[in-house]
C-alpha positions, 0 to 999 in steps of 0.5 A, spaced: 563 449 535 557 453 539 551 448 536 546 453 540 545 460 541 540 464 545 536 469 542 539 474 548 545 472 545 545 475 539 544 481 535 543 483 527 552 482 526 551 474 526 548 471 519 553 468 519 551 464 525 544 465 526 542 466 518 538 472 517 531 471 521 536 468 527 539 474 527 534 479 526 530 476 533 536 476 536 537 483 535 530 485 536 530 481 543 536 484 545 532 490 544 527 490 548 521 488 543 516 483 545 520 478 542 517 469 544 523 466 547 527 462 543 534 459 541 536 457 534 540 452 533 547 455 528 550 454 522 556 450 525 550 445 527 548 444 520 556 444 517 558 439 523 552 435 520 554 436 513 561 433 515 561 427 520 555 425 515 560 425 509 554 429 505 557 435 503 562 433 497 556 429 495 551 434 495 556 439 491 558 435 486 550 433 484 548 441 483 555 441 479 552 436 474 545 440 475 542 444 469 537 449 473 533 451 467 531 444 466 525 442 471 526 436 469 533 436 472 532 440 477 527 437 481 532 430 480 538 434 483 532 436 489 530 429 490 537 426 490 539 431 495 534 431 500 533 423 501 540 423 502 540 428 508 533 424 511 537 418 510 543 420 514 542 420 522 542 427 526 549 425 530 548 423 537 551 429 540 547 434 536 541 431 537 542 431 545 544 438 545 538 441 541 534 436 546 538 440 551 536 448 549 529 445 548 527 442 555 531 449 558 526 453 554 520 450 556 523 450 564 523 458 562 516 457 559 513 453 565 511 448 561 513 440 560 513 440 553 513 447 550 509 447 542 515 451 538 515 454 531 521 451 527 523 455 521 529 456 516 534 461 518 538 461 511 545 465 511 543 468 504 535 470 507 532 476 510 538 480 507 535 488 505 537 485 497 534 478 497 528 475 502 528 467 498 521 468 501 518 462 503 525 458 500 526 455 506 521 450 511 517 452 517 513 447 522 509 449 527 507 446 533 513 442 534 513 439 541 519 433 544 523 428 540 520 431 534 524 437 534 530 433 532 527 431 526 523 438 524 530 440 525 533 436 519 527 437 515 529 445 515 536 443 514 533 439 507 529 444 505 535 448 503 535 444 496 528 444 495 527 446 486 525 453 489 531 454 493 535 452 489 534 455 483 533 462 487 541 462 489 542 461 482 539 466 479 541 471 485 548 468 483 549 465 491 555 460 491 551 453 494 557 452 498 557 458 501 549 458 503 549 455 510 542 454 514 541 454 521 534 452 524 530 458 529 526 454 535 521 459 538 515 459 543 509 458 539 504 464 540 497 461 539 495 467 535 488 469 535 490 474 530 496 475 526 499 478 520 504 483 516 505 489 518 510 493 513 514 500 516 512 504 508 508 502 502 509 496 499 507 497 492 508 505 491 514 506 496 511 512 500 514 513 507 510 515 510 504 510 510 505 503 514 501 497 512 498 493 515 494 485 514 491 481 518 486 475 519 484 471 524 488 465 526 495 464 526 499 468 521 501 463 515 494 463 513 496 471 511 503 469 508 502 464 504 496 467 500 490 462 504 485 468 505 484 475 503 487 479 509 484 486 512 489 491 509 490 497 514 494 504 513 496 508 518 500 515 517 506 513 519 506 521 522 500 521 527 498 514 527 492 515 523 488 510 519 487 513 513 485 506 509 481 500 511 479 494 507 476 489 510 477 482 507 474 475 506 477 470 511 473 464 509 478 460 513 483 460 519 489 456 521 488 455 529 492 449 535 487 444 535 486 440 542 492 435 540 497 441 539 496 440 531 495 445 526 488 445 523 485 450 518 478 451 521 472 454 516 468 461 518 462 462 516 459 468 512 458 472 518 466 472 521 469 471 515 467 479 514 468 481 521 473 486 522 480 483 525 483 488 528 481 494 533 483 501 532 487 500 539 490 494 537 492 498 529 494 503 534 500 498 537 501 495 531 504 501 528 507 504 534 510 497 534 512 498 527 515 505 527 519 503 534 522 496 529 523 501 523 528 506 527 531 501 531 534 498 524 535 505 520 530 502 514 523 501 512 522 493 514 516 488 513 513 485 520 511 478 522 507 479 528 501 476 532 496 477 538 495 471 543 490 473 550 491 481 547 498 481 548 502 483 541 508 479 540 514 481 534 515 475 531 520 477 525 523 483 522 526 484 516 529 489 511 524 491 505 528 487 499 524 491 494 521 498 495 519 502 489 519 510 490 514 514 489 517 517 483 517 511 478 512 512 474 509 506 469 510 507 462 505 510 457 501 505 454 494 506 450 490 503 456 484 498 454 478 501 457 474 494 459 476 492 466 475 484 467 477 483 475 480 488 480 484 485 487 489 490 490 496 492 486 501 489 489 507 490 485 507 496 481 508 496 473 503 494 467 505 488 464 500 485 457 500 477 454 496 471 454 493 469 460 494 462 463 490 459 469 494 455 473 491 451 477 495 446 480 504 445 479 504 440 474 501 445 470 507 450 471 509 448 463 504 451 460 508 458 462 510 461 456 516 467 456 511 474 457 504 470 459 500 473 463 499 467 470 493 466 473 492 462 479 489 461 486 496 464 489 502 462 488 508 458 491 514 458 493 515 451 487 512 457 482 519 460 482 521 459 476 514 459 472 514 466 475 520 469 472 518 468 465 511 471 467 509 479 464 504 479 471 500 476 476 494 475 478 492 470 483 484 470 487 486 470 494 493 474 498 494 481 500 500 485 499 505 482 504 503 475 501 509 470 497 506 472 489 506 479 491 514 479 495 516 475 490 513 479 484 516 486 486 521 482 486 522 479 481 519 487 478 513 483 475 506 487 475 501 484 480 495 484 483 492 479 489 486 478 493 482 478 486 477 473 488 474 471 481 481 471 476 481 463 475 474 464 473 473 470 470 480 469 466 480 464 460 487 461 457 489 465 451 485 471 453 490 477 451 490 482 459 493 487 461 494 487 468 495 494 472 499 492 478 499 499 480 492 500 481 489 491 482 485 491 475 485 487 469 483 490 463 481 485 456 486 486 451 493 488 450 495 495 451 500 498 446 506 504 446 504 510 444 507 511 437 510 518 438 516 520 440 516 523 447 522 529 448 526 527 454 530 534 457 533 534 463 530 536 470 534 540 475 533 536 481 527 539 486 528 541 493 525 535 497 519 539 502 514 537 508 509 542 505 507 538 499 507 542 493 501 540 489 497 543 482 491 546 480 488 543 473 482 545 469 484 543 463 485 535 464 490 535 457 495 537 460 496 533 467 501 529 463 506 534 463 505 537 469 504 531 473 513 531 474 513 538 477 507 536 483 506 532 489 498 531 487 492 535 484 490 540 489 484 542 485 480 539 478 476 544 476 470 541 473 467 546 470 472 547 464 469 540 462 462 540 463 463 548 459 467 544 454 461 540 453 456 545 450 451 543 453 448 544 460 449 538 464 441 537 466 440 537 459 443 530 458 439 527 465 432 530 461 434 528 456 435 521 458 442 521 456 446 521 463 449 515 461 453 519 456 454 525 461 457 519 466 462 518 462 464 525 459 466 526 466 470 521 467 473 522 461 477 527 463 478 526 471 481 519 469 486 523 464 488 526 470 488 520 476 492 516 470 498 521 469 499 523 478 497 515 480 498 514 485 499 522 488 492 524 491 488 528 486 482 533 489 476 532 484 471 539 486 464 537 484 461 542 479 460 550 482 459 553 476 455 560 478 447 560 473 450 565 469 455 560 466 451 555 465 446 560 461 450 560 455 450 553 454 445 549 450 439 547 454 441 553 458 435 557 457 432 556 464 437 558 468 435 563 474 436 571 472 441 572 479 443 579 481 450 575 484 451 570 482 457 568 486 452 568 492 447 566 489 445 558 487 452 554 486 456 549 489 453 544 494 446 547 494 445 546 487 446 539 488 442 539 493 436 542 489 438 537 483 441 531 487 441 528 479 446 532 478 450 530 482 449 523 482 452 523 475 458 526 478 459 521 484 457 515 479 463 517 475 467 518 481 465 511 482 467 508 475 474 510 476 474 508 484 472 500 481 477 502 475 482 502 481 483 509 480 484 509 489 486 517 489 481 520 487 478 524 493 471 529 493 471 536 495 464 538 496 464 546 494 462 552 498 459 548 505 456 554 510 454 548 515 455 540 516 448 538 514 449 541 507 456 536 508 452 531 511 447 530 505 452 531 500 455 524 502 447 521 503 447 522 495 454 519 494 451 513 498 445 513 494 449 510 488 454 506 492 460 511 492 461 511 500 465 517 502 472 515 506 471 507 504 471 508 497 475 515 497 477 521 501 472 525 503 473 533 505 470 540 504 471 547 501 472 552 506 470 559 502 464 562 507 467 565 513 460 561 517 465 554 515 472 556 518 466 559 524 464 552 525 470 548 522 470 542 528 462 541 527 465 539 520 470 535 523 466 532 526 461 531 522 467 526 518 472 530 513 479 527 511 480 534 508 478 541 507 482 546 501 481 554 502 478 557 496 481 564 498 478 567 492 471 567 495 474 567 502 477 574 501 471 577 498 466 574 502 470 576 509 471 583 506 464 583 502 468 585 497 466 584 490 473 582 486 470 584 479 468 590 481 473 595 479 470 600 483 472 597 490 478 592 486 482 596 491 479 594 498 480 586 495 487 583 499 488 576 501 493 579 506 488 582 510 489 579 517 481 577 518 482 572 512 489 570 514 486 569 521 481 564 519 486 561 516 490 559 521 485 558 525 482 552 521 489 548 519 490 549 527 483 546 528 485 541 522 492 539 525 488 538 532 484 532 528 489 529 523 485 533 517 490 534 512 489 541 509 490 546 503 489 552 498 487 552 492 486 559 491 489 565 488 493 566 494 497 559 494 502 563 488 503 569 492 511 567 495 508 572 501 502 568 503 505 561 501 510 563 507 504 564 512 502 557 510 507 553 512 508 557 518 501 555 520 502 549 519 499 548 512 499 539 509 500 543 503 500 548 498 496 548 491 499 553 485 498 554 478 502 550 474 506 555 472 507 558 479 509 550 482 517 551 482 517 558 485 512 556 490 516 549 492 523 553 492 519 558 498 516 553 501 523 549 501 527 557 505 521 558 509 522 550 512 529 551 513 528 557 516 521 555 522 528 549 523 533 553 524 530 558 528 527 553 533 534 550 533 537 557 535 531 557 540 
């Protein structure tokens, strides 16, 4: 029987063999990817052990006697199991033949005793239906006669409590799970990390995720630091996310060959990991992994002398759509600690702070854990659990896989859970948006009409909504990919008062709130689709009638005259207000708000507007996107200033674009007729601005009028538009017509 297999050797038909992690590197080395060198000592080895050993019957019978639900008897069954295995000798044979591939390996590497990694490859692991994330042992560093041992120390680890209440609760047979052992190059990392070919968390295709942090990779697995979080659209390759973690510690290969962990000071532990080159390899890396094996993967990866190495690929287990939306709830206003949503859902109960395995016990059926970060050990104490929370992690660590996993709620990287959070607390935890509210939410009591919905077409051009009134996003939020324009004015109209009237009066708190009142009605019902807040661009003779009105201006026009961004700039306290409700909802975890800035004629009026953001701590294209109305004929003029200047987006407001290119007044009925937004010098310098834009990686819009007319919206898409935003009730013609016009730009290329 073949006790050694090369990596070369291999490919992903060969779990059986190689376990799922052997045969994922043998297939990607096959393949060309920058692969370590390495072999991995099979199965067959570890059945041959079982037998000449007299283990195996031994081993079945004590698990047979096992009860799984009694940690007590659980851990007894371990223990037993795994002294046996460390009391039996490796027989000479094998031993000599694992010695054997590891000198070859280190003749191919130029070194006498090449550091290898040593890591568990399970039949039943890495399979796109189960990870048994972290079930398994893995040793770094490993060099000469001790390989042999770390060997049968991985073998052990396949009945450790964990792993073997895991295989019970996926319903795997023991007997059929064999194990072989990956004995790999170690890569001395100087940065590491995982990488995963679409959203974790929100299932979204076309974003790749990225952690990293200094060191080697475990210190990110296991949940030891808080990585920095990249995301990359996949399409172009663009970072759209950054987030730059606190990495207090590293695990580096110290002068002996050991793993030692090594403490940052204040400065590095915030510096930033990666550069925008090497986010660049990485998702290019990514993609490349990604279309070789047909499905969306999670990445192991590392750098070592500016070099990138693949270390592991497997298949995503757990990958929520975009659709699945989290139940409706009556959700506690007081936000207790944020972190990053790992795993979508909500999930209420009493909190339980666990601060060490002995305390496992304290984990009632829909408590809500509280930890450091998890464990492997922490397994079973997960599965009775309403969420997680954990201080340290980032997305691709263990509580976070296992959670979504498991389908529990999750939010990592917090920092402060075990402190903040006293046991007994009630909490809801949101694990789509990382935040943790005091309190318990409840299900609204009315019943909700469940109709049938005829299935939409799928578009490239996204189909978004305008709103106006934040009441009704929940019933609208199933028909759009996304708030293309929320219209302010209404709320603030709604009000009765004028706005500065709150900030003279000394009210602006109140005013604050109102605002995100209703902006997080509508970021609630589309989480995590993206929602464009317009900041306020009400003309004076609208605001005149409001109370506290009376000192507005007396304009000739005011549709030119003082609105939009230049009456934020006169009255920044105005729009401060705006900007620190933005702010409220960004800390509440509401990351897909984005701000329009309205009417811009030049990129300082762009450029001060993000100054007066800054002013309260809202910083533009960190905290949210960033991006401008394109209305005057003088911005799509000079629309690459702008872009450089920094946009995210832009969105046409065709309605003021139309009547200021034709200088027509579109509610003056004696020149109504001459106003058309077909008119080829508006359609011109829409084209030119979204060619402009998709030079640049901006994404663009339109949130007029026009974005309803079929005529138009067929334009659009053969310009390039990102996407389209219609009235409510225009939503499904316009997503049918954008849906022909696709096929159509396809089918003619083809013919081409």
């Amino acid at each position: 029987m073949q006790t050694i297999a090369w990596f070369e050797e291999l490919s992903s038909e060969d779990v059986g063999v190689a376990g799922g992690k052997g045969a994922n590197l043998g297939e990607l080395a096959s393949a060309g990817m920058p692969v370590p060198p390495g072999f991995v000592v099979t199965v067959n080895a570890y059945y041959s052990f079982l037998e000449q050993t007299g283990l195996k019957d031994r081993i079945m019978e004590i698990l047979g006697n096992c009860n799984v639900d009694d940690n007590e008897e659980l851990n007894r069954a371990s223990k037993e199991i795994r002294e046996l295995i460390a009391n039996a000798a490796v027989p000479k044979e094998l031993a000599d033949e694992i010695m054997s591939g590891y000198r070859r390996l280190s003749e191919l590497c130029g070194e006498n005793e090449v550091p290898v990694a040593v890591r568990s490859s399970a039949t039943a692991e890495d399979l796109p239906d189960a990870s048994f994330a972290g079930q398994q042992e893995t040793f770094l560093n490993v060099r000469g006669s001790e390989l042999v041992e770390r060997v049968r120390s991985c073998w052990s680890s396949l009945f450790t409590p964990r792993a073997i209440f895991y295989r019970e609760s996926k319903g795997f047979q023991h007997e059929k799970v064999g194990i072989a052992v990956v004995v790999q190059k170690m890569v001395n990392a100087e940065k590491a990390g995982v990488m995963f070919t679409a959203h974790p968390s929100t299932g979204e295709r076309d974003k790749i995720v990225i952690e990293a942090a200094f060191g080697l990779g475990e210190s990110v697995v296991s949940g030891a630091v808080t990585p920095d979080h990249y995301e990359v659209e996949k399409s172009t390759g663009r970072v759209i996310k950054m987030e730059v973690g606190v990495k207090a510690t590293k695990l580096v290969r110290d002068e002996n060959g050991n793993t030692a962990e090594v403490r940052l000071d204040a400065e590095e532990a915030r510096r930033q990991v990666l550069s925008e080159e090497e986010i660049r390899q990485l998702a290019e890396l990514g993609r490349r992994v990604e279309e070789h094996f047909g499905s969306p993967q999670d990445i192991e990866w590392a750098f070592e002398d500016g070099r990138l190495y693949l270390l592991q690929s497997r298949a995503i287990t757990v990958l929520y759509g975009e659709e699945k939306e989290a139940e409706s709830q009556e959700e506690p206003s007081e936000v207790l600690v944020k972190g990053l949503g790992a795993s979508p859902g909500v999930g209420s109960g009493k909190v339980k702070v666990i601060l060490s395995l002995e305390e496992l016990d304290k984990i009632q059926q829909g408590d809500v854990l509280v930890t450091t970060m998890t464990n492997p050990d922490m397994v079973p104490a997960m599965k009775r659990a309403s969420a997680i929370v954990t201080d340290e992690g980032g997305m691709t660590c263990h509580a976070a896989i296992i959670s979504r996993e498991l389908g529990i709620p999750c939010v990592v990287g917090t920092g402060n859970a075990t402190e903040v959070l006293r046991d007994n607390m009630e909490v809801t935890v949101d694990g789509a948006r990382g935040v943790v509210y005091r309190g318990a939410a409840k299900k609204k009591e009315e019943q909700v009409q469940v109709t049938q919905v005829a299935s939409k077409p799928v578009t490239a051009t996204e189909i978004k909504v305008n709103i106006s009134i934040p009441e009704i996003a929940e019933k609208v939020a199933p028909l759009a990919d996304g708030v293309g324009l929320l219209r302010v004015e209404h709320m603030i109209l709604g009000i009765g008062e004028h706005p500065m009237k709150f900030i003279r009066e000394g009210r602006e708190e109140e005013l604050v709130e109102k605002i995100a009142e209703g902006v997080r009605k509508v970021a609630q019902a589309f989480y995590p689709k993206p929602v464009w807040y317009r900041t306020l661009d009400a003309p004076t003779d609208e605001f005149r009638s409001l109370e506290g009105g009376e000192e507005e201006p007396h304009e000739h026009n005011p549709m030119l005259g003082w609105r939009g961004v230049r009456r934020a700039i006169d009255e920044p306290e105005l729009m401060q207000a705006e900007f620190r409700a933005i702010k409220r909802l960004v800390e509440e975890g509401y990351t897909n708000i984005g701000v329009m800035i309205p009417l811009v004629q030049h990129p300082e009026e762009l450029r001060k507007a993000k100054e007066i953001a800054r002013e309260v701590g809202l910083e533009p294209h960190r905290d949210v996107k960033f991006g401008i109305m394109v209305e005057i004929p003088a911005a799509a003029l000079v629309i690459e200033e702008f872009i450089r200047e920094g946009i995210d987006f832009i969105s046409f407001g065709t309605n003021d674009l139309t009547q200021y290119t034709l200088a027509v007044d579109r509610n003056n009925e004696r020149v109504a007729r001459l106003y058309s937004e077909k008119h080829p010098a508006v359609l011109k310098l829409i084209e030119m601005v979204i060619r402009a834009c998709r030079k640049h990686g901006v994404e663009t819009s339109i949130c007029g009028q026009a974005g309803s007319d079929p005529e138009i919206a067929r334009r659009l898409v053969e310009f390039g538009i990102t996407s389209i935003s219609a009235n409510p009730d225009a939503v499904d013609r316009i997503r049918e017509i954008v849906a022909r016009t696709e096929l159509r730009l396809l089918l003619d290329s083809v013919r081409k």
